[in-house]
C-alpha positions as CSV (number, residue, x, y, z in Angstrom):
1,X,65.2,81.6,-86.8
2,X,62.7,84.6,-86.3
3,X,60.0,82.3,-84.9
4,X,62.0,80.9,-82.4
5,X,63.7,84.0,-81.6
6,X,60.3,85.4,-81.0
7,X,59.4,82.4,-79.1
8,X,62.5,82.7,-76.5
9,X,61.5,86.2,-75.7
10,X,57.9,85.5,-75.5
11,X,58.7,82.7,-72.6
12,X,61.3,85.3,-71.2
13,X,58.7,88.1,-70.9
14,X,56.1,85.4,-69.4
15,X,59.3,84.5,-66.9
16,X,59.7,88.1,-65.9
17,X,56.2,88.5,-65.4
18,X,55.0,85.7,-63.6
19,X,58.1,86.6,-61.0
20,X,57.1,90.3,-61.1
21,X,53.6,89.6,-60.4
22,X,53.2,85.6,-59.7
23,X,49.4,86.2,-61.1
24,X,50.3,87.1,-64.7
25,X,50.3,83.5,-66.4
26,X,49.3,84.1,-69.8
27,X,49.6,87.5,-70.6
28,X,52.9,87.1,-72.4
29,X,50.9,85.4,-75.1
30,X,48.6,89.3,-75.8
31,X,52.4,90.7,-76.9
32,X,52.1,91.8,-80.1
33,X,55.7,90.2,-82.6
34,X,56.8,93.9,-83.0
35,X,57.0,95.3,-79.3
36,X,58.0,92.0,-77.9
37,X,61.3,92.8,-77.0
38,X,60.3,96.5,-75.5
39,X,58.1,94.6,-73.6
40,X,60.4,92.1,-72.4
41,X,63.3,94.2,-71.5
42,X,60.7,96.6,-69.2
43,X,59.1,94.4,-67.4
44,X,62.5,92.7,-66.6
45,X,63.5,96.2,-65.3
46,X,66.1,94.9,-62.8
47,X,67.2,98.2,-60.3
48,X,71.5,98.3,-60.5
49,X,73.3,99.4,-57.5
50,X,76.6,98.7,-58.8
51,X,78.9,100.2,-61.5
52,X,81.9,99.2,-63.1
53,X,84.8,101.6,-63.6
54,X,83.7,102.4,-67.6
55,X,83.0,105.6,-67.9
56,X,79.5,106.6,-69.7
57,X,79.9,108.5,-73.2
58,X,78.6,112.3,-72.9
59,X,76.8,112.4,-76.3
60,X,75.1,109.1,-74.7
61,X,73.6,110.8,-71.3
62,X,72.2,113.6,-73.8
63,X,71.2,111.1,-76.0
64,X,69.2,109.7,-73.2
65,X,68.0,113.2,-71.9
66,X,66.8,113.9,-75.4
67,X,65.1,110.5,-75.5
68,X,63.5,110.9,-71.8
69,X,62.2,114.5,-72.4
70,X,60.1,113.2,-75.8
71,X,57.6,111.7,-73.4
72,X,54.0,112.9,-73.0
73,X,53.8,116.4,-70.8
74,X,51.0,117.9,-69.3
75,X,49.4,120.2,-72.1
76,X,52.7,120.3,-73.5
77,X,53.7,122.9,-70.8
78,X,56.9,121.1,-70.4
79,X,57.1,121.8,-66.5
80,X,60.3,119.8,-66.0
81,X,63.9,119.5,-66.3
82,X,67.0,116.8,-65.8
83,X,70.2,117.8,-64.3
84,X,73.4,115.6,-65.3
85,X,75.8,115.3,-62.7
86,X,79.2,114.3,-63.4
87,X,81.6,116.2,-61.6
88,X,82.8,113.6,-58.5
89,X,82.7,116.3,-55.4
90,X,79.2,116.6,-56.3
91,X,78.3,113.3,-57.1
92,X,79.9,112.7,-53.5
93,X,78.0,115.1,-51.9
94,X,75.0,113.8,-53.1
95,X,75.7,110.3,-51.8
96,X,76.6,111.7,-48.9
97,X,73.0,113.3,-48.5
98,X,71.4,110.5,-49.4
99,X,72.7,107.8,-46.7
100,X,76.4,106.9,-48.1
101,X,75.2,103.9,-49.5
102,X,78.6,101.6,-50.2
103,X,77.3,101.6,-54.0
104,X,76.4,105.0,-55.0
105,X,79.9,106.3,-55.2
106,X,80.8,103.9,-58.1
107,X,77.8,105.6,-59.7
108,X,79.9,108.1,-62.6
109,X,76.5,110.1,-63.9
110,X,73.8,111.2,-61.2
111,X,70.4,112.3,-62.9
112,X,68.4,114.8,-60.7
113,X,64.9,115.3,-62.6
114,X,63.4,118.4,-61.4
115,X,59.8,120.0,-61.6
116,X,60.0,123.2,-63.5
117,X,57.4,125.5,-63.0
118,X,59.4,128.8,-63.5
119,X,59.7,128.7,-66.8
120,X,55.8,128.9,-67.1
121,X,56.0,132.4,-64.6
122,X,58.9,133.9,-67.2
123,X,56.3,132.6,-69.7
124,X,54.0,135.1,-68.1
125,X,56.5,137.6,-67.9
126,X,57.5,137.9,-71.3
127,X,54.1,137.9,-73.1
128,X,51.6,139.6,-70.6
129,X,48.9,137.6,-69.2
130,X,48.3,137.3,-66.0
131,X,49.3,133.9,-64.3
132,X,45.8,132.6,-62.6
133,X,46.6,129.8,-61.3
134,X,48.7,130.0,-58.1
135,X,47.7,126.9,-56.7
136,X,48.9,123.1,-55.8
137,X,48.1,122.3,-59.6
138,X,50.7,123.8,-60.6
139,X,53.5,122.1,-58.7
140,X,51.4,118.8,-59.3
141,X,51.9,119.1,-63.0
142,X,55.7,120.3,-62.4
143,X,56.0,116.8,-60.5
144,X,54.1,114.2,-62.8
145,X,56.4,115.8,-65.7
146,X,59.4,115.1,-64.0
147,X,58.3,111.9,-62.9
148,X,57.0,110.7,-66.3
149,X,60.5,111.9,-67.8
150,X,62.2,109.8,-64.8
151,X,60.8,106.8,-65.9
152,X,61.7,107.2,-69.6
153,X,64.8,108.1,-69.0
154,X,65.6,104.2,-66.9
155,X,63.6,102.6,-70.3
156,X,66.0,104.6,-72.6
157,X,69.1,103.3,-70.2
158,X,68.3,100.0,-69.9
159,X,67.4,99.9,-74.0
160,X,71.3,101.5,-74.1
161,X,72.8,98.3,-71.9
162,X,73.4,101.0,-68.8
163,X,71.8,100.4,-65.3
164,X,69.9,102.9,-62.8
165,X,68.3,103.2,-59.6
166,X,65.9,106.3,-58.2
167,X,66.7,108.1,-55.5
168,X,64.1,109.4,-53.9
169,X,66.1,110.7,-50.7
170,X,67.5,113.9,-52.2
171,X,63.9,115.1,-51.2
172,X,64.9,114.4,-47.5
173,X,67.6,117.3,-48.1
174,X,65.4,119.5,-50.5
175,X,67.2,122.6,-49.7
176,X,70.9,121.6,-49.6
177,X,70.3,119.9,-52.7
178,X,68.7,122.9,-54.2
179,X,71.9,124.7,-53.3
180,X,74.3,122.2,-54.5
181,X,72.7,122.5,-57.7
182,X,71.6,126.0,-57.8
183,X,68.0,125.8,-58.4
184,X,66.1,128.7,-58.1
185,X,62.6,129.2,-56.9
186,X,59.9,127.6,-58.4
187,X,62.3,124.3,-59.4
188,X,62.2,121.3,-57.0
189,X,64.0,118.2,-56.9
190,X,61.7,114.9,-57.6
191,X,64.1,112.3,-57.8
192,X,67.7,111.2,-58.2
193,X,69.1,108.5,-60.8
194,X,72.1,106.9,-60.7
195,X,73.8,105.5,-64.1
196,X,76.5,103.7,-65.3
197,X,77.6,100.5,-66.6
198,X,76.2,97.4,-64.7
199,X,78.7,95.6,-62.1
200,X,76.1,93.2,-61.5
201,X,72.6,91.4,-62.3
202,X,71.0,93.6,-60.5
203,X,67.7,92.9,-58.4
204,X,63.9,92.3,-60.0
205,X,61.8,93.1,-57.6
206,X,58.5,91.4,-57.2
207,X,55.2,93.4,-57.0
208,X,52.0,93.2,-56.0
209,X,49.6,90.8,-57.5
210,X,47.7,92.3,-60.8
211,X,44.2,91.5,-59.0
212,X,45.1,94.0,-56.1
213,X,46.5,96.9,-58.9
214,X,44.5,96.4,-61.8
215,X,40.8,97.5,-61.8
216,X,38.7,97.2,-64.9
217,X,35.7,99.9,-64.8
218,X,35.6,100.8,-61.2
219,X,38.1,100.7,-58.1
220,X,37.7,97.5,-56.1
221,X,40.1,96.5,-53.0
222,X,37.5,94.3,-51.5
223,X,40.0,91.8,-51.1
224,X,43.0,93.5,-50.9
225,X,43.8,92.4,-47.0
226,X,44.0,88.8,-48.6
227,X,45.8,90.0,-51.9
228,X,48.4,92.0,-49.5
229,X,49.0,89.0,-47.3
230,X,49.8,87.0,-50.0
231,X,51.9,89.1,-51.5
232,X,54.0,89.5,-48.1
233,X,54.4,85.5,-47.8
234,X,55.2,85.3,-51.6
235,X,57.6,88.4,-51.7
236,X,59.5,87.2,-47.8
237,X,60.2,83.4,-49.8
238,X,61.4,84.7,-53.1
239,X,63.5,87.7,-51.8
240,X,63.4,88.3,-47.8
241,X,64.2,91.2,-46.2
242,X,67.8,91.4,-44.5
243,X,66.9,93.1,-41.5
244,X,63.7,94.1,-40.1
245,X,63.3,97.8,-39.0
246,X,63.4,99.2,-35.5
247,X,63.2,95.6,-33.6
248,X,63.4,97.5,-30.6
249,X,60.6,99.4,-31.0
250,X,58.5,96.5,-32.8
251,X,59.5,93.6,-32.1
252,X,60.8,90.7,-34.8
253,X,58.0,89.8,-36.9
254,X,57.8,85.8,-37.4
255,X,57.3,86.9,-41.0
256,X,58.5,90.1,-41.8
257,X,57.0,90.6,-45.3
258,X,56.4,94.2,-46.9
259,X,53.3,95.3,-45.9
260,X,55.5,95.4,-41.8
261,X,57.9,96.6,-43.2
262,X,56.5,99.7,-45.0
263,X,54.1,100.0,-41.5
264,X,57.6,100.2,-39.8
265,X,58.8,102.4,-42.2
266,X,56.2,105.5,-42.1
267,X,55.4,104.8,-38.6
268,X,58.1,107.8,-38.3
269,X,57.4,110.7,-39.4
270,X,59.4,111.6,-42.7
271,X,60.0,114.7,-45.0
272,X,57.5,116.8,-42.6
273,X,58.9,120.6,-43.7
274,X,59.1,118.9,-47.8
275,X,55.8,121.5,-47.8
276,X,57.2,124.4,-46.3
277,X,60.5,123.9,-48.4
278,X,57.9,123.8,-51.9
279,X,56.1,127.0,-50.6
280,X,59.5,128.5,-50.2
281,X,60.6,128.1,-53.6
282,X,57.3,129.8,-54.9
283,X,54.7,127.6,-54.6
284,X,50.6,127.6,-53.1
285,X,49.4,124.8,-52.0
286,X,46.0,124.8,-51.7
């Protein structure tokens, strides 16, 4: 019953991958027995935008704080934090910030994981020694922590049967989302999480080939112009776009794949005072 346990997984993991990827045939079979299902269950990682009405245990979202905020950190410096959100005028001003999204209401615990790099400067502070290094490293190792706790966080959810989905838009409203939750200077909002109970299947979305990601012993994109354009034709017949962006502007692609539509996408300028907001809570750049 093991074996074939094993064996279903095993073929569900190659399914996942092979749909994630559509280059990854045979790589399910290098899973070793005793992380197979870890290794299923991420790279089936489907994003949730729906929630049913069941509310989500307390001692559960700490449990998954505690479980997210055991991951690796940057010389153990510990630059970042996670905000639970669970009060609703909150939680509805946040998805009002972020776009109003139909979904995000139903959502009953917002995440916001934050870079933390004031606790380093009390650090300072309290024991004497001079802080010498005032510049962009230090908000890049606030960020990667809170990123890097972001992404454990959805793999402890998804291991607990709940559902997620980032939100990277809070960064659009830096500020007002920095005074809705009352962070002070040198803490900065990386991302937003939605969590709850899944109303639905969710979406599992399909990536880039392996051969235009993956480099073994030295970066190589000689071919990633045919890699990309694959990708787009692959992605647009598995999972198409619903609308192209800015037709007016653009056009209608005959085949609107991703590669347009993340051309579309930043051909607008986006998040341009994001730096002037980070230097304002404390931060050099340079």
């Amino acid at each position: 019953m093991v074996a074939a346990a094993s064996e279903t997984e095993r073929a569900a993991l190659a399914a996942a991958l092979e749909r994630r990827f559509g280059d990854a045939d045979g790589l399910a079979h290098a899973a070793p027995h005793d992380g197979l299902g870890t290794l299923t269950r991420m790279a089936a990682h489907r994003v949730i935008r729906g929630y049913t009405d069941r509310a989500v245990d307390p001692g559960l979202v700490d449990l998954l704080c505690a479980t997210a905020l055991s991951a690796p950190s940057k010389s153990d410096m510990q630059a970042r934090d996670l905000v639970v959100v669970t009060d609703a005028a909150t939680r509805a001003k946040l998805g009002e910030l972020c776009g109003s999204d139909h979904w995000m209401p139903s959502a009953p615990v917002w995440i916001v994981a934050c870079g933390n790099h004031r606790r380093q400067r009390q650090i300072h502070e309290w024991r004497g020694p001079e802080f010498a290094n005032d510049h962009l490293d230090a908000f890049f190792n606030a960020s990667v922590d809170a990123a890097i706790a972001l992404a454990w966080f959805i793999a402890a959810a998804e291991a607990a049967g709940l559902g997620c989905c980032p939100i990277s838009q809070i960064r659009n409203f830096p500020r007002e989302v920095s005074a809705l939750l009352h962070l002070p200077e040198r803490v900065f909002p990386v991302a937003g999480l939605t969590l709850g109970w899944p109303a639905n299947d969710g979406v599992l979305s399909p990536r880039l080939p392996l051969a235009a990601t993956v480099h073994h012993e030295r970066f190589d994109d000689a071919r990633s112009r045919e890699l990309v354009d694959g990708y787009d034709r692959r992605r647009h017949a598995m999972m198409p776009y619903r609308r192209q962006r800015d037709v007016a502007r653009f056009g209608e692609a005959a085949l609107y794949g991703w590669s347009e539509d993340k051309a579309r996408q930043y051909a607008d300028p986006q998040r341009t005072d994001f730096g002037a907001y980070v230097r304002a809570q404390g931060f050099k750049l340079d």
